[in-house]
C-alpha atoms as one frame of an Amber mdcrd trajectory, in Angstrom:
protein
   0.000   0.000   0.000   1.137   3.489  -1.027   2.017   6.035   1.737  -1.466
   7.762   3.072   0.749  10.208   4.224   1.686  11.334   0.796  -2.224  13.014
   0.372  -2.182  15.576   2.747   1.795  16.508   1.679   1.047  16.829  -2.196
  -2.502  18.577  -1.461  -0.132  21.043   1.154   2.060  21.971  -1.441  -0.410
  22.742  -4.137  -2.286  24.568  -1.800   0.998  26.651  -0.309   1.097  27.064
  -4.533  -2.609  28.092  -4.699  -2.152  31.001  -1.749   0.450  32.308  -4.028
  -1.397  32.584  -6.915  -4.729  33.147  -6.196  -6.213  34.459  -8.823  -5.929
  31.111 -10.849  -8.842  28.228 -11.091  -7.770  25.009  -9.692  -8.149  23.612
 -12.928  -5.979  26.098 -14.134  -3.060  26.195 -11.601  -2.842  22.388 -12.198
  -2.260  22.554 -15.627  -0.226  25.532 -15.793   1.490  22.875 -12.645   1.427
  20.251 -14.974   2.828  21.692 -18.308   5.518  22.936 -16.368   6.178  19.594
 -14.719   6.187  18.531 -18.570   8.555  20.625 -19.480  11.149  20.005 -17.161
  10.955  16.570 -17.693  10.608  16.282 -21.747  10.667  12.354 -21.449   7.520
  12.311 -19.859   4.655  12.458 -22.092   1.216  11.742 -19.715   1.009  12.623
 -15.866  -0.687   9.101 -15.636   3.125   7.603 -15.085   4.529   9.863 -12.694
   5.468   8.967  -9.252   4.123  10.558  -6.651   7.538  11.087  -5.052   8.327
  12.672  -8.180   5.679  14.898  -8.274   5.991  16.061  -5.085   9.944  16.807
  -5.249   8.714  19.622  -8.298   6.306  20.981  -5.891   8.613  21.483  -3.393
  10.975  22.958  -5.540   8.460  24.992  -7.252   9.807  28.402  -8.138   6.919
  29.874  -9.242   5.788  30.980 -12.918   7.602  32.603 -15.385
């Protein structure tokens, strides 16, 4: 069984994200999230395959839009 822990750190984080940008939709500050995620990482082509841990290292090291 995955880490239950893992929810409430990865919903944290976006939300620490959210409070900085709070003029975005949800639906909108997780794709702007996600395309950025992309980007980083041009070998990954669908969100289905990433890792949580993954995922959660870029939104801790999240430096904000450009």
């Amino acid at each position: 069984m995955r880490d239950l822990a893992r929810i409430n750190r990865i919903q944290g984080l976006i939300h620490n994200i959210w409070l900085q940008h709070p003029d975005m939709r949800y639906g909108q500050l997780i794709i702007n999230l996600h395309n950025k995620y992309l980007y980083q990482k041009p070998r990954i082509r669908d969100m289905f395959y990433v890792e949580d841990s993954d995922w959660e290292e870029f939104l801790i090291n999240f430096k904000g839009f450009e």
